[in-house]
C-alpha positions in Angstrom: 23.9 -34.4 6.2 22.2 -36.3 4.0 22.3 -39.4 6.6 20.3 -37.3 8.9 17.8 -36.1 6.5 17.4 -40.1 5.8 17.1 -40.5 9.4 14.2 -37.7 9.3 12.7 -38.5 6.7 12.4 -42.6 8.4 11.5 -41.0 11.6 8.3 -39.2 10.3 7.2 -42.6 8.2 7.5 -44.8 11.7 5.7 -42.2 13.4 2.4 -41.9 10.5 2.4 -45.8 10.7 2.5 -45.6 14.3 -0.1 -43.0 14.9 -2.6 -43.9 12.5 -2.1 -47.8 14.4 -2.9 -46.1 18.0 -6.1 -44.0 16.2 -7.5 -47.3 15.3 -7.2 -48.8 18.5 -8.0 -45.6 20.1 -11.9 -45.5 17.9 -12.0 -49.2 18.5 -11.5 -48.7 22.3 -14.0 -45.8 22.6 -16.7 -47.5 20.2 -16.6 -50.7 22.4 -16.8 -48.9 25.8 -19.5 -46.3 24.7 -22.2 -49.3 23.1 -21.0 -52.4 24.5 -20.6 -50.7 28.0 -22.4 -47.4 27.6 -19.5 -45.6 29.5 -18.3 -42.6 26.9 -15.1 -40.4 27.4 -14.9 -36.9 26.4 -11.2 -37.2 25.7 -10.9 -40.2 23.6 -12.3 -38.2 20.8 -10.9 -35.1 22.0 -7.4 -36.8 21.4 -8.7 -38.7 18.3 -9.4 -35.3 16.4 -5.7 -34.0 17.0 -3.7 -36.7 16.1 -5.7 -36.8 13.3 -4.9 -33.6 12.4 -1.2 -34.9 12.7 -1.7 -37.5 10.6 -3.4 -35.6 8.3 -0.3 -33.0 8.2 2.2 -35.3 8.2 1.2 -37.8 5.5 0.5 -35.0 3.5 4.1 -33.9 3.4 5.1 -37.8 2.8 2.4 -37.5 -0.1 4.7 -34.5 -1.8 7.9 -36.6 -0.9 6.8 -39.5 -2.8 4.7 -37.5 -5.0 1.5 -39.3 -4.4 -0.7 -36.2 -4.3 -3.8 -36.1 -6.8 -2.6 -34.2 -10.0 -4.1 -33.5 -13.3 -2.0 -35.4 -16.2 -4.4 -34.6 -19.1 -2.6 -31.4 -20.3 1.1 -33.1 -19.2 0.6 -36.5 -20.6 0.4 -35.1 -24.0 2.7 -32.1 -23.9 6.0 -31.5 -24.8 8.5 -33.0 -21.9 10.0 -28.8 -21.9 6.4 -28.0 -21.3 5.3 -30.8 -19.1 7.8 -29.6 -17.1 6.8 -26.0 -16.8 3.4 -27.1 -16.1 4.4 -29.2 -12.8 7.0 -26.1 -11.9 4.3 -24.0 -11.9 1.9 -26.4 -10.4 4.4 -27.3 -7.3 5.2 -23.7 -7.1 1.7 -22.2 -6.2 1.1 -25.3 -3.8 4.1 -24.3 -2.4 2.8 -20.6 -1.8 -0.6 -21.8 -1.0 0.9 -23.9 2.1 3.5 -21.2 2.8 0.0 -18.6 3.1 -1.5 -21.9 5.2 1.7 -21.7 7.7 1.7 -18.0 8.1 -1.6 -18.1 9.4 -1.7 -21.4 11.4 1.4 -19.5 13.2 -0.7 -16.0 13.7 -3.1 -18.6 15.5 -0.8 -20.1 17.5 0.8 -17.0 18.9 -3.2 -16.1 19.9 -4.0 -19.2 21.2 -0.5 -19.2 23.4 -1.6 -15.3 24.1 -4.8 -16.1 25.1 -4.0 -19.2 27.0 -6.9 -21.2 25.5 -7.0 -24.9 26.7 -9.2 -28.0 25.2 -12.0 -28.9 26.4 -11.6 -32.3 27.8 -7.9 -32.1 28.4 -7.3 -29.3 29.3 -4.0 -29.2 27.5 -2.9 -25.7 25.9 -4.6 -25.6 22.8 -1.7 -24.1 20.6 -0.4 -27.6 21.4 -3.4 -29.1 19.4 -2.4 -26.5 16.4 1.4 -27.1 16.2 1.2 -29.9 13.3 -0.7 -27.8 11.4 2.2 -24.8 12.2 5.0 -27.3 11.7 4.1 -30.2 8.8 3.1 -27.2 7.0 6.5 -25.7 6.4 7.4 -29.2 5.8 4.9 -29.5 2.8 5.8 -26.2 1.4 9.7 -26.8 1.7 8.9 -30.1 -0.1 6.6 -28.6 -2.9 8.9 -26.0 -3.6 12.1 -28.5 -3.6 10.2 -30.7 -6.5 9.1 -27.4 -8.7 13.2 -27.0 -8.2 13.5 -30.3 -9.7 10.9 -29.8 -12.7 12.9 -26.0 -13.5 15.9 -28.0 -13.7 15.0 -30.4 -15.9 13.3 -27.4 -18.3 17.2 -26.5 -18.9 19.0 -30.0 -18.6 16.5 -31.0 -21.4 15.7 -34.0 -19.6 12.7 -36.4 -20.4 9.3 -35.9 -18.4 8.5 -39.0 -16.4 5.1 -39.8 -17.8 4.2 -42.0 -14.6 5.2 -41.1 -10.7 7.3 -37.6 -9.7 
């Protein structure tokens, strides 16, 4: 199990690196062909806006797996590791809930957009299509923020030692 989780988890890196490397040739493409040879395409930044979103989604949830988010260490650097703890279970816990509200409703959009059969504008592809990272990465993010809130409610009663630099 845990080989395929490692396989996953890989998977989803390759893909960020590999997205964000065909959104820069993608802008580069469309900026060179739109001023160098005034010809613009509706589509390039059509497709540039949701695999950005994807991007967006998915290194967000590789932000919670290596726990590279933005946090406030004031109040932990200083307190107690018990406390420190409790602070960063809490913490992980209501961004957990807060993406676990953000997945409900991306999903309550979805199943309109699929109902209503809205498609994009340049493409013409089904737009619940565009909205399915969003849907998707974030049950991923929850899962994840909820998994290291685990981890910091466990080391509350193991008595372990908070770790005053990176998760």
């Amino acid at each position: 199990m845990k080989k395929i989780f490692n396989i996953v988890c890989n998977t989803e890196e390759l893909v960020v690196g590999y997205v964000l490397l065909v959104l820069a040739f993608v802008a580069t493409f469309q900026v060179v062909t739109r001023y160098v040879f005034g010809l613009a395409y509706d589509w390039f930044e059509e497709w540039a806006r949701y695999l950005t979103v994807l991007v967006t989604f998915m290194g967000a949830g590789l932000g919670v797996k290596y726990g590279t988010h933005f946090s406030m260490e004031a109040v932990t650097q200083y307190a107690p590791d018990w406390l420190a703890h409790l602070f960063k279970t809490v913490a992980n816990l209501t961004a957990s809930v807060s993406m676990a509200i953000v997945c409900w409703f991306s999903w309550v959009q979805i199943g309109k957009l699929m109902k209503y059969k809205a498609l994009t504008p340049a493409t013409e592809m089904p737009m619940w299509i565009a909205y399915l990272p969003i849907g998707i990465f974030s049950v991923v993010i929850s899962f994840r923020f909820l998994m290291v809130s685990i981890r910091h409610a466990r080391s509350i009663f193991c008595r372990e030692e908070y770790n005053r630099g990176r998760e």
